[in-house]
C-alpha positions, 0 to 999 in steps of 0.5 A, spaced: 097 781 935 093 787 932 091 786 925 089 793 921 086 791 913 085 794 908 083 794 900 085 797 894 080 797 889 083 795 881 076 797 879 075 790 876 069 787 873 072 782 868 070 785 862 077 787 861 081 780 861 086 782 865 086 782 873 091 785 878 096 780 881 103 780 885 102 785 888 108 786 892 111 793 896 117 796 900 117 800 905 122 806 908 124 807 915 120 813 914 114 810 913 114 811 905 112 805 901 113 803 893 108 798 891 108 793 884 103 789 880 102 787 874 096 785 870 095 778 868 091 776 862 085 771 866 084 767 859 091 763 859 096 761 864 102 766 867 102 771 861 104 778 865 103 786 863 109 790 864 110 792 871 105 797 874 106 802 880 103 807 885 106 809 893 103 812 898 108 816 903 107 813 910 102 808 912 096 811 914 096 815 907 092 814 902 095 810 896 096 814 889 093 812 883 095 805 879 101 807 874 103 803 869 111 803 869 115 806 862 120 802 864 118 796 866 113 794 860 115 788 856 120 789 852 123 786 844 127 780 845 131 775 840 127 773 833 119 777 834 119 774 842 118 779 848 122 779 855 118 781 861 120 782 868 115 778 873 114 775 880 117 782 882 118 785 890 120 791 892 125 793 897 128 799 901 135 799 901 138 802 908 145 803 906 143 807 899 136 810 901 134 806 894 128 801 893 130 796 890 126 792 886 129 784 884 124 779 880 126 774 873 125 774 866 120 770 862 119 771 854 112 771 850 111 771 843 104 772 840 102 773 847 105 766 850 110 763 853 115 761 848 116 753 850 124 753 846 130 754 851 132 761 853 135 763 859 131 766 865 134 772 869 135 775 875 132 782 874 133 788 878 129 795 877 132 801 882 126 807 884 128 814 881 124 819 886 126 825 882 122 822 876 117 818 880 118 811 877 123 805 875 129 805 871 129 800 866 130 793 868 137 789 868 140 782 868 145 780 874 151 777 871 151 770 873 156 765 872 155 761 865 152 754 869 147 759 872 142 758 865 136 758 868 136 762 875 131 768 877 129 771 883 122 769 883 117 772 889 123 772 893 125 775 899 132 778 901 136 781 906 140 787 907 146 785 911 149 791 916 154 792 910 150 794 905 150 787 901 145 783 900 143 776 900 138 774 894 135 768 894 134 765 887 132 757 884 136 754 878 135 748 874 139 743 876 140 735 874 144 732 880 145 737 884 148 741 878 146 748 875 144 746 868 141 750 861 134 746 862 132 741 867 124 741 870 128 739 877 129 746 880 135 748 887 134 754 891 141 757 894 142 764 896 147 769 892 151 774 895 151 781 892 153 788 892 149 794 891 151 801 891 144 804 888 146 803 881 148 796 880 147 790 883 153 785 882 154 777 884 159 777 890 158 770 891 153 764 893 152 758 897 150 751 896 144 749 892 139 745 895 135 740 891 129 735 892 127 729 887 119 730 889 115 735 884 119 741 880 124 740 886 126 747 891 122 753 888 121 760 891 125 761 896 125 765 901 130 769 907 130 773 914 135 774 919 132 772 926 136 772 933 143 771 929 141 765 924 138 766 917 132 761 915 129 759 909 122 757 906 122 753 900 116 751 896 114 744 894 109 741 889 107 737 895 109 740 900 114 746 904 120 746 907 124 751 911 132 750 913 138 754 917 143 758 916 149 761 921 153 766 914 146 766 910 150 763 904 150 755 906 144 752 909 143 746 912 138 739 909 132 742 909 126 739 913 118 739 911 114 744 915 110 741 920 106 744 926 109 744 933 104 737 934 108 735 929 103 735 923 103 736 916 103 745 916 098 743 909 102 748 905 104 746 897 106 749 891 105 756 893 110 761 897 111 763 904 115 769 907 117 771 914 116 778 918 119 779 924 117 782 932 119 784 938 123 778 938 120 773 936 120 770 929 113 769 924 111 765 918 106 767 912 102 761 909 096 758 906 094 751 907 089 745 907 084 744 911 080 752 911 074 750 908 078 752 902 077 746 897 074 751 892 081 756 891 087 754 887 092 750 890 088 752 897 092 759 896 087 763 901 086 765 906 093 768 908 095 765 915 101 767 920 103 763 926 110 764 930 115 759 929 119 755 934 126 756 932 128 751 935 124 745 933 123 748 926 115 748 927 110 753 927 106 754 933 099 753 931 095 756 937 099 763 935 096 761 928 091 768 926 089 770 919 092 776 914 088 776 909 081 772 908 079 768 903 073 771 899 074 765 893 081 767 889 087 766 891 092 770 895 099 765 894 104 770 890 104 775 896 109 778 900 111 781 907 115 788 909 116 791 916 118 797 919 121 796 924 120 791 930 112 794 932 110 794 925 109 788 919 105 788 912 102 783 909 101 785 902 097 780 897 093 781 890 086 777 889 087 773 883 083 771 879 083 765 876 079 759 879 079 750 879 079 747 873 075 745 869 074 752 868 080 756 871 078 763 867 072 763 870 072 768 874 065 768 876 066 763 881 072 767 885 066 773 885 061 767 888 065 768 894 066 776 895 073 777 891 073 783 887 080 783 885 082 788 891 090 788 893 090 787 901 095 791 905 093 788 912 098 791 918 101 787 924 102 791 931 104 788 937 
């Protein structure tokens, strides 16, 4: 596999008190990208900017300049508090030629998070090239359990009709959707989308697990005729199968092809495919990587063996390097076949007892630069 890396500058210096994160794109079959990021203040845990924007017209363009979003600021909400939409991917819509961007909600006030129960949202945006941003981000109708339910740091699937599968995670309590839980499930809905709305069809059976905060951040891809899933995990990850993309089977701990422990925990992984073989996206313990959070760098990718669920560990090569800050909230998106992106922010913040510091991420090189890294046969 050949890998290209390169770096977006953010210009970071600290002396703002925000850093860029999530750094996410879609990419058209013409080569277009749309990419989104949004500023995280370094002195608290989670709290977002609005969502911010640039692009490039094909991949070997240089990228437009770091635009904030009018649409996709932080918002009123009820009673002083503000709505925003975070954890944000972006996708290219086949049947419409739209890109589509799908997150969830969270909700501030005085620039923190509001503890008390609100509901989170499954977000979606729509890229408007005639007036070069985003509309105004909405909230996909759900079903009255489905309190507490948002597409965070997914990645979906466009079926050959237009229809999407969205992966998303709902508190739960015995399997059940509920207002509030500290228990999560993932399951996968079924939606439409003709290039303005995006609506529920249908979803699919919920997964849970009692260890941790459960089955978080799912993600999907379709591969020789199945759909797999990857799910996040306090302790540790776990992938599962699908033959509609709807109903899964009971998910299995991710393991190498030697049968041990793949060392990924409570951080995403995504998937690309090519030439017909299936791959997967991680961090994990054991890269001479104690100092970064949660071992959230480097980014790893390795072909998965589809029938035994494992990932080759000889096929295991590096996406991103680790310079000292961690790369967990990425993304992939491809082309085509020959032609995969890997795409991750370096986030700025670092191990307690000083997570703020973000000094120690600088000590190993970081500089808060977002890596779009090419995969080629």
């Amino acid at each position: 596999m050949k890998i290209r890396q390169e770096r977006i500058s953010t210009g970071f210096d600290g002396s703002t008190g925000y850093c860029y994160v999530h750094a996410r794109a879609g990419i058209a079959p013409d080569g277009r990208m749309q990419m989104t990021t949004q500023k995280l203040r370094l002195t608290g845990s989670d709290i977002f900017s609005g969502l911010e924007m640039l692009s490039r017209p094909s991949p070997d363009a240089s990228w437009s300049p770091i635009t904030p979003s009018a649409n996709l600021a932080r918002r009123p909400w009820h009673d002083g508090m503000e709505i925003a939409m975070c954890d944000a991917t972006p996708m290219y819509h086949r049947a419409t030629g739209k890109f589509l961007l799908l997150g969830h909600s969270v909700v501030y006030k005085d620039d923190n998070h509001v503890r008390e129960l609100h509901p989170r949202f499954t977000t979606w945006s729509v890229f408007d090239e005639t007036a070069g941003d985003w509309s105004p981000f909405q909230f996909l109708d759900m079903p009255e359990p489905f309190y507490n339910c948002g597409n965070g740091s997914g990645q979906s699937v466009e079926l050959p009709d237009g229809t999407l599968l969205i992966p998303v995670y709902t508190a739960t309590e015995n399997g059940v959707p509920v207002k509030k839980s500290d228990l999560f499930g993932s399951l996968v809905l079924h939606c439409s989308f003709d290039g303005r709305q995006l609506k529920l069809i249908e979803f699919g059976n919920i997964l849970t697990e009692t260890s941790g905060r459960g089955l978080c951040e799912p993600s999907v891809v379709f591969h020789d005729g199945r759909f797999y899933m990857c799910l996040r995990n306090d302790a540790t990850s776990y992938v599962t199968v699908s033959d509609d993309g709807l109903h899964y089977a009971p998910h299995s701990e991710w393991l190498f092809d030697n049968g041990t422990p793949l060392g990924t925990y409570n951080t995403q992984q995504h998937w690309f495919t090519m030439q017909g073989k299936l791959y997967l996206v991680y961090t994990r313990r054991g890269a001479n990587n104690d100092h970064v959070f949660r071992h959230r760098a480097p980014l790893f990718f390795a072909e998965v063996d589809t029938e035994k669920l494992r990932v080759i560990r000889s096929t295991e090569q590096i996406a991103v390097p680790e310079r000292g800050a961690r790369l967990g909230n990425f993304t992939c998106c491809q082309r085509s076949q020959d032609e995969a992106f890997v795409i991750a922010a370096e986030w700025m913040q670092t191990t307690a007892p000083d997570p703020h510091n973000f000094r120690r991420c600088m000590s190993y090189g970081s500089d808060n630069s977002i890596w779009v890294t090419r995969i080629t046969p």
